[in-house]
Structure formats: structure tokens, C-alpha cells
C-alpha positions as CSV (number, residue, x, y, z in Angstrom):
1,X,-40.3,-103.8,71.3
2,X,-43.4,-105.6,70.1
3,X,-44.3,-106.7,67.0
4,X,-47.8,-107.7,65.4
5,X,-47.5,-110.6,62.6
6,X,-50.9,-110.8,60.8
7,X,-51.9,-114.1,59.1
8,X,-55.5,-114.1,58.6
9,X,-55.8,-115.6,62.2
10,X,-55.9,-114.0,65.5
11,X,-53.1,-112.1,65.8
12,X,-49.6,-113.3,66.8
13,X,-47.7,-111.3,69.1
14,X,-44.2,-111.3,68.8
15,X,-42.2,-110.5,72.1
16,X,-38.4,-109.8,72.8
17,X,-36.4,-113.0,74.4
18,X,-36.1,-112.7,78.0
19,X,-39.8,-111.3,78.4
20,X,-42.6,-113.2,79.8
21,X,-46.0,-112.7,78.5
22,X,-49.4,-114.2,80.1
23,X,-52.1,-115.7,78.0
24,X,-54.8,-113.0,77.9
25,X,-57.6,-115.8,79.9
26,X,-60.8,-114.4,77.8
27,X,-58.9,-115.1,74.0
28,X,-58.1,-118.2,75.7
29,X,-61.4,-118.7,76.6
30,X,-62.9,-117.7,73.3
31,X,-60.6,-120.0,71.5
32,X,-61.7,-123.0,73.0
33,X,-65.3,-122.4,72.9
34,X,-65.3,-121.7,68.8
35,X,-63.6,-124.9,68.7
36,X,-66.7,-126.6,70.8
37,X,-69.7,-125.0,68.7
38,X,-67.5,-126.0,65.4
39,X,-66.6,-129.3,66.9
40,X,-70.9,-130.6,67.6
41,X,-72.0,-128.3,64.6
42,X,-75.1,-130.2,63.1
43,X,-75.1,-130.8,59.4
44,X,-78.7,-128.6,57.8
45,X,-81.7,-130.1,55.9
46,X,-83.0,-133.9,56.2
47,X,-79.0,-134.9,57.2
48,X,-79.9,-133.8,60.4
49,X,-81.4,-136.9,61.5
50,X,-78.5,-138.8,61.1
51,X,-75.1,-138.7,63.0
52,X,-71.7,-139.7,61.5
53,X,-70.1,-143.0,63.3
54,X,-67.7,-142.4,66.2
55,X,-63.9,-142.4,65.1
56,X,-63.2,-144.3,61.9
57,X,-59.7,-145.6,61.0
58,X,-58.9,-146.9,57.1
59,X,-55.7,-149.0,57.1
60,X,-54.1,-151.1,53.8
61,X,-51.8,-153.8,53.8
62,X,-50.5,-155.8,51.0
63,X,-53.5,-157.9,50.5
64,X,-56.6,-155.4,51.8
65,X,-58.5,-152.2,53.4
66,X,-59.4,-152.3,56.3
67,X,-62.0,-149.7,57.8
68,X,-62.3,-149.9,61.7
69,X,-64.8,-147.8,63.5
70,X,-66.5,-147.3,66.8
71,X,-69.8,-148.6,67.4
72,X,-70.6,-148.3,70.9
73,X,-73.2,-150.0,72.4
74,X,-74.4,-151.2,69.0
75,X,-74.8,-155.4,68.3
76,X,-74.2,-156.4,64.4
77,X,-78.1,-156.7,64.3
78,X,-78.1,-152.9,65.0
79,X,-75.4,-152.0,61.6
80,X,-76.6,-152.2,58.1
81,X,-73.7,-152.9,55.9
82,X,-73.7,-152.6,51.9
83,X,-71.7,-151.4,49.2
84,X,-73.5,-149.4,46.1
85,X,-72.1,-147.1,43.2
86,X,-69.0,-147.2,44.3
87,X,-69.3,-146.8,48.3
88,X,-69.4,-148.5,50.7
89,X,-72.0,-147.4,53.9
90,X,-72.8,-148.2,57.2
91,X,-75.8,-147.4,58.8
92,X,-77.7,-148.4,62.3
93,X,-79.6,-146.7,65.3
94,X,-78.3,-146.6,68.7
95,X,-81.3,-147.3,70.7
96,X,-82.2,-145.8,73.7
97,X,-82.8,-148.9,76.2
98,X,-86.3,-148.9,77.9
99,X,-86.6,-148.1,81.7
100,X,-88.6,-150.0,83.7
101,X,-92.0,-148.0,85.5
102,X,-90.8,-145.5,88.6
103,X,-87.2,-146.0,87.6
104,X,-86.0,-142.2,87.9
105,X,-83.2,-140.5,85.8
106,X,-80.8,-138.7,87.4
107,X,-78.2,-137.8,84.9
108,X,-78.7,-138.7,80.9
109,X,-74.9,-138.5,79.0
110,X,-75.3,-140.4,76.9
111,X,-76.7,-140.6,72.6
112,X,-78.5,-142.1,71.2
113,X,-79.5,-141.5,67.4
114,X,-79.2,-143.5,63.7
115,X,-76.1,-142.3,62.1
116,X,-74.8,-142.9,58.7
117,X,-71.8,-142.8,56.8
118,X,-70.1,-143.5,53.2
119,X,-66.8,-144.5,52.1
120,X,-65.1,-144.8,48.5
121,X,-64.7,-148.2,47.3
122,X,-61.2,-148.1,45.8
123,X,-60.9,-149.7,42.4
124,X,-58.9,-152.6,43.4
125,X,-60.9,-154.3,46.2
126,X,-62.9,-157.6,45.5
127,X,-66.3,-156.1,46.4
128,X,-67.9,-159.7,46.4
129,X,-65.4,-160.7,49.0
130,X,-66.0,-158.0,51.6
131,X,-66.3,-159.2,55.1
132,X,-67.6,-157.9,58.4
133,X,-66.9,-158.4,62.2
134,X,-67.8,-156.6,65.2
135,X,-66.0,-157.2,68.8
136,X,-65.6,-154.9,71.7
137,X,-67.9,-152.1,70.0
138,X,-65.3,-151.9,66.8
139,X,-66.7,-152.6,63.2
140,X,-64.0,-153.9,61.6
141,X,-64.4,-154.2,57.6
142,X,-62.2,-155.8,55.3
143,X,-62.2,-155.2,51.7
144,X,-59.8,-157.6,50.4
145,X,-57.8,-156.8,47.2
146,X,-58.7,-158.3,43.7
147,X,-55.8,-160.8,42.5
148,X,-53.7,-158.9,40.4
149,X,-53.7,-160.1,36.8
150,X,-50.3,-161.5,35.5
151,X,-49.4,-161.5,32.0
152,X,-49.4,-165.2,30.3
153,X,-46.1,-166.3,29.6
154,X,-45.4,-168.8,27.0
155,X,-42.6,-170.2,25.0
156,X,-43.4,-169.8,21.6
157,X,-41.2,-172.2,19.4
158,X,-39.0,-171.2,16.2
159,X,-39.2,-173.3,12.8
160,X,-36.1,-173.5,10.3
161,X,-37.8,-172.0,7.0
């Protein structure tokens, strides 16, 4: 007995325990090329230009953010770094490196474009205290946290009236 579960997806077949079912190779297939074209879709209009960075993390601890993303082949005179209205964005062009005369090229993998991207400032980060390093093609950003404000305390003294 088999069942068909439909939950907006492809559908789910349900088969009895005991019964072995193989994957139909052409869904398989088809699965795993939507998930290419949607994985290298370009963004429309003038964003087109631009690329987003390679893989970003965005870690806090007790005293900051940090925002660490890959930068391949990119020096720190490459990156533009700034913070505006709120966000904080890093921009730069990977540049194609120039080939000498005759050089021939046999296989070309690799990108090279200007990419772009923005990330909200969060209210409690000292903005004039951001900092920026770059080692081993990671951007590592630091957007240390304002001191927090402490209530004054004082001893206020009682007179016999």
C-alpha cells in the first residue's frame, strides 16, 4: 500500500516497512539542478555589476561583533571599508591579474568582479572604534561595544530637623 503526502513540495511517497524503494535518477537529477540555477541566480538592474562577498560569519562576545568574511585573493588596498546610516559596507574589485604577451590560457576558473555588501550596525557598538584586519584572505571586523552606562551612586546625607 502506498500512500501520497502532499505538502506543497514534490511529492512524498510513503512506502510500507520492509519495502525498498529506488530514487527515481531524473527527479534526482532535477532536484539538484534547480538548486544550481537558484544557487548562481544574478540579482536584476544596475546590482548586477556587483557580487556579494564569499561566506560571511557575524560572531558577539561580551565586549563586541565581529564580522569575518572571505576575501580571496584581495589585499586591504583592494576593500573599501565604511560605516553610513546605520550600516556598515564593504566593497572592492577582485582584479583579474595581467598575462604577460603569448602566455596562453588553457582553463579560466576563476572570478573576478567588484562585489558589495551591507550589514546593520547594531545600536550598541562604538562606531568610532571599529577596527579592521585582513590575514589569510579573511576580513575580520570588529565593532566593539559602547561602555554601558552605570547609574551614579551617591550617599546622600540626613540632617536632624
Amino acid at each position: 500500500m502506498t500512500s501520497y503526502v502532499n505538502t506543497g513540495r514534490s511529492p512524498v511517497v510513503r512506502v510500507p516497512v520492509g519495502t525498498v524503494r529506488v530514487a527515481d535518477p531524473f527527479s534526482v537529477l532535477q532536484r539538484q539542478m534547480s538548486r544550481l540555477f537558484e544557487d548562481f541566480k544574478t540579482p536584476e538592474g544596475a546590482a548586477a555589476a556587483t557580487s556579494r562577498l564569499g561566506a560571511t560569519d557575524i560572531t558577539e562576545n561580551a565586549s563586541a561583533y565581529v564580522v569575518a568574511t572571505e576575501v580571496p585573493g584581495c589585499s586591504e588596498n583592494d576593500i573599501k571599508l565604511g560605516t553610513a546610516n546605520g550600516l556598515l559596507t564593504i566593497s572592492g574589485e577582485k582584479k583579474k591579474p595581467e598575462l604577460e604577451e603569448g602566455t596562453k590560457h588553457h582553463v579560466a576558473g576563476r572570478q573576478f568582479a567588484a562585489f558589495e555588501d551591507s550589514f546593520a550596525i547594531p545600536e550598541d557598538v562604538d562606531v568610532d572604534k571599529i577596527s579592521a584586519t585582513i590575514k589569510n584572505g579573511v576580513l575580520t571586523v570588529t565593532m566593539p561595544k559602547k561602555a554601558e552606562a552605570k547609574p551614579a551612586e551617591r550617599q546622600i546625607a540626613i540632617k536632624a530637623g
